[in-house]
C-alpha positions in Angstrom: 116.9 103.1 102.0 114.3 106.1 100.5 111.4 105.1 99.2 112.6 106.6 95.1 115.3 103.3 96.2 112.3 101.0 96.6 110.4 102.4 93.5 113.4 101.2 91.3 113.4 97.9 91.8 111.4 95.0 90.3 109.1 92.9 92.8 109.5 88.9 91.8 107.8 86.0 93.1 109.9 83.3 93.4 107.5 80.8 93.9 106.2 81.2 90.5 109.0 83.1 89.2 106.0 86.1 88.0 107.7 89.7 87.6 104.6 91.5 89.7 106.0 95.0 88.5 108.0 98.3 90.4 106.8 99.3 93.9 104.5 102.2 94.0 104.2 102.8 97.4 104.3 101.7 101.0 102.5 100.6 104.2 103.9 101.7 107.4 102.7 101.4 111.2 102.1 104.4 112.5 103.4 103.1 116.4 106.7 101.6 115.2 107.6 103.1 112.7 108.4 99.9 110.7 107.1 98.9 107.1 104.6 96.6 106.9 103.8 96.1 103.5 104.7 97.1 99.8 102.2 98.2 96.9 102.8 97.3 93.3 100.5 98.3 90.9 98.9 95.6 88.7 99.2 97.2 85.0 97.4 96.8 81.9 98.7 97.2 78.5 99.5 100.7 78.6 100.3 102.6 81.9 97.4 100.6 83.7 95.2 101.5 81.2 93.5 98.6 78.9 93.8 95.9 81.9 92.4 94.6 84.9 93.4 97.7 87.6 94.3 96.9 91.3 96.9 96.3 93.3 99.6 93.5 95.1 99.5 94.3 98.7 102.6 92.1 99.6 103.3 92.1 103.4 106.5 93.0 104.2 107.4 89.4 106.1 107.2 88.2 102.6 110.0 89.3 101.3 113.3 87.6 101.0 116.0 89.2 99.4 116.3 93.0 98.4 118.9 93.2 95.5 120.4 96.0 93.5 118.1 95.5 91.2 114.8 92.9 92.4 113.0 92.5 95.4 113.0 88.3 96.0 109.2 88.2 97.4 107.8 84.4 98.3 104.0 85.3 98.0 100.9 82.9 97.1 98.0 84.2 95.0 95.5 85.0 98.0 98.2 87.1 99.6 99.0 89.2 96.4 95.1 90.9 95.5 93.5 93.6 97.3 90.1 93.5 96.3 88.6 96.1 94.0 
């Protein structure tokens, strides 16, 4: 799977059913090899702008299901900020 694969897909919590948006980017270890977590952008009203800016840093253990179309993540709300 490509990263433009990732980027097309809507990130979901289920444990509060919240869309959190599209994945922007991704976290990778630079030893392994292996994805360690996913970035969506938190958006404002219009392209980011006009809202609180920032970012869900969603470790990869986190998530539970990658569809056709969502990513199933089960994240609580300390595990979904990156400070500003």
């Amino acid at each position: 799977m490509r990263l433009c694969d990732f980027q097309q897909k809507e990130v979901i919590n289920a444990c509060d059913c919240r869309k959190l948006g599209y994945v922007a980017d991704l976290v990778f270890d630079e030893c392994t090899g292996c994805i360690e977590s996913v970035i969506v952008p938190r958006g404002g009203l219009l392209c980011g702008w006009f809202g609180d800016d920032g970012e869900y840093v969603i470790p990869f253990d986190c998530i539970r299901k990658i569809g056709p179309d969502i990513i199933l993540v089960e994240i609580h709300e300390e595990k979904r900020r990156r400070p500003k």
